[in-house]
C-alpha positions in Angstrom: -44.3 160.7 99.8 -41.6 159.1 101.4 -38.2 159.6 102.9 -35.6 157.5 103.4 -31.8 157.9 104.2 -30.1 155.1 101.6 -26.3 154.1 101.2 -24.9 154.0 97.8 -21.8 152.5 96.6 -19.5 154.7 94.3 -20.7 153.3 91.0 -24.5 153.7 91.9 -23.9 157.0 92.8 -22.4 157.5 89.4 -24.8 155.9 87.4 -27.7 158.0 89.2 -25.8 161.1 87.8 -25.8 159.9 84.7 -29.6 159.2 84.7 -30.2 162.2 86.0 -28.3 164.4 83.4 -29.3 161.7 80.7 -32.8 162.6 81.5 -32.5 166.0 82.3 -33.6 165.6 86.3 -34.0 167.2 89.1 -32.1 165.0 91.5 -31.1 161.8 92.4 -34.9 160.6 94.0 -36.2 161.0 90.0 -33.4 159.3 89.0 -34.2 156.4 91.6 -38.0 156.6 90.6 -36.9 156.2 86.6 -34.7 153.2 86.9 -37.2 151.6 89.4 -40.1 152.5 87.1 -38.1 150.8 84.1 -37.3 147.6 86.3 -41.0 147.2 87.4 -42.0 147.8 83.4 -39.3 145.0 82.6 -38.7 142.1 85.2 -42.0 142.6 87.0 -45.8 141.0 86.0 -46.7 143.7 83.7 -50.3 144.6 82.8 -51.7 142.9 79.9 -51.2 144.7 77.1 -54.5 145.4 75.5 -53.6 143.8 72.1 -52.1 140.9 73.5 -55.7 140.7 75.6 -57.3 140.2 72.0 -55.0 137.4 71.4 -55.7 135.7 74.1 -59.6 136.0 73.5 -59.1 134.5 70.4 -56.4 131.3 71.9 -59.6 131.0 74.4 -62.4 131.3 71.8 -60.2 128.4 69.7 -60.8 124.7 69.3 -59.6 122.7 72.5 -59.2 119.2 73.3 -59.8 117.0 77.2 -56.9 115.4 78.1 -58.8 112.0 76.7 -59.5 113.8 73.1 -55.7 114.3 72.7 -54.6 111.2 73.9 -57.3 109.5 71.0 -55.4 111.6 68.7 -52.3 111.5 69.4 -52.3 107.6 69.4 
């Protein structure tokens, strides 16, 4: 684990608390590991999701066209 001596702003602070009573923690380091947990789950590369990884075997497994086969077509 590790340790480290942040500054907050006011707000931050707040919201923290709020987390932390919102989510019934033990202080503000679980509070910081749940929003950064959320963020990484949100704005970060996720993992596939394993039903989106059958989707995409089927999109692979599918009928595709070379860039000269869709130009024929297309024309």
């Amino acid at each position: 684990m590790v340790q480290a001596v942040i500054n907050i702003d006011e707000h931050t602070n707040r919201v923290l608390n709020v987390v932390k009573a919102k989510f019934g923690l033990r202080d503000k380091s679980e509070a910081i590991n749940l929003v950064v947990n959320d963020y990484e789950e949100m704005s970060l590369e996720p993992e596939l999701r394993p039903e989106y990884k059958v989707k995409l075997a089927k999109i692979m497994k599918g009928k595709h066209l070379s860039r000269d086969e869709f130009e024929k077509e297309v024309a």
